[in-house]
C-alpha positions, 0 to 999 in steps of 0.5 A, spaced: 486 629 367 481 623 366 474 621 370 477 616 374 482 622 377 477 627 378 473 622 382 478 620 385 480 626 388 473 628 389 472 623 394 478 623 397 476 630 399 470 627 402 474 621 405 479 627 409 472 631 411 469 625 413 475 623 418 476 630 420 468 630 422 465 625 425 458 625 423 453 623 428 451 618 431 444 618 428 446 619 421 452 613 421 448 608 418 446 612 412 447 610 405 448 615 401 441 617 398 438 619 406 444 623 407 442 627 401 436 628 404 438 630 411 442 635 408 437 638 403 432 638 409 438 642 414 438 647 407 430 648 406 426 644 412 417 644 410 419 640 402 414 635 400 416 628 398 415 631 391 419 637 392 425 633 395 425 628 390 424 633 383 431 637 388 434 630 387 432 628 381 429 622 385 424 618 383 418 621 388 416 613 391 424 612 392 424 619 396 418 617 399 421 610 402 428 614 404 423 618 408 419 612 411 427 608 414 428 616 416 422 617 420 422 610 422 430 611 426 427 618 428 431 622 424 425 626 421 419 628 422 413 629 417 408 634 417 400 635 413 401 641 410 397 647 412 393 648 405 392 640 403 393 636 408 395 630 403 401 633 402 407 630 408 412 636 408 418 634 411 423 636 416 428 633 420 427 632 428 429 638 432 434 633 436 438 632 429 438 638 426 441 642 432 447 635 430 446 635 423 448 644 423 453 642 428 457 637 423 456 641 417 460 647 421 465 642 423 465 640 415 466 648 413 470 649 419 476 644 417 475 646 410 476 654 411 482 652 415 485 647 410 484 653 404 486 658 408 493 655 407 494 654 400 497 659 397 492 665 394 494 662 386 492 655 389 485 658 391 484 663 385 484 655 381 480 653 385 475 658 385 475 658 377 474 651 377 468 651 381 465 654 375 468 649 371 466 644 375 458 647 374 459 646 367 461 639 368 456 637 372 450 640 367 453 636 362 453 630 366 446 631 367 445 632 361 446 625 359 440 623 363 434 619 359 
């Protein structure tokens, strides 16, 4: 196996998600990098621009301009912080969450099921390549200035 055929996979697993669950319509016109966001904001709501970008090894002005076109299309909503109210701490907007929640089950949903019916051999794989794919992605990012 090379790089071009696990990328290839990789989003070809992606692309058959993405067709099996429609994302909603707040999020259609996303790029990537926003829908990064709105993800990590579904896991942990309350993260400041600073902390969402050190999370996505973004630099904290493209965060804070990722934030700016998110609140501007009321996907999120930014908050002062309690302690210091210099500090906007982000979550997503009550209506979207609820969507966003409902579409990552759809996602986890269809990808049960899928797994579910591959042969127990085929999931022992899949599960040793996860750790495999843990190391990969370590080394990847290591290779960072």
């Amino acid at each position: 196996m090379d790089a071009e055929e696990l990328l290839t996979a990789l989003a070809a697993l992606r692309r058959a998600l993405r067709r099996t669950s429609a994302r909603p319509h707040e999020l259609s016109g996303l790029s990537g990098a926003q829908l990064e966001l709105v993800r990590l904001l579904r896991k942990e709501p309350g993260l400041s621009v600073a902390d969402a970008a050190a999370q996505l090894r973004l630099a904290p002005n493209t965060v804070s301009t990722l934030v700016g076109r998110l609140a501007d299309a009321g996907v999120l909503v930014k908050h002062a912080d309690e302690d210091d109210r210099r500090v906007a701490r982000l979550d997503l907007a009550p209506g979207v969450r609820r969507r966003v929640e409902a579409w990552r089950d759809r996602r986890f949903e269809t990808l049960d099921r899928a797994l579910a019916g591959l042969a127990p051999a085929d999931r022992r794989r899949l599960e040793e390549a996860l750790a495999v794919l843990g190391r990969l992605t370590a080394a990847v990012e290591e290779e960072q200035p």
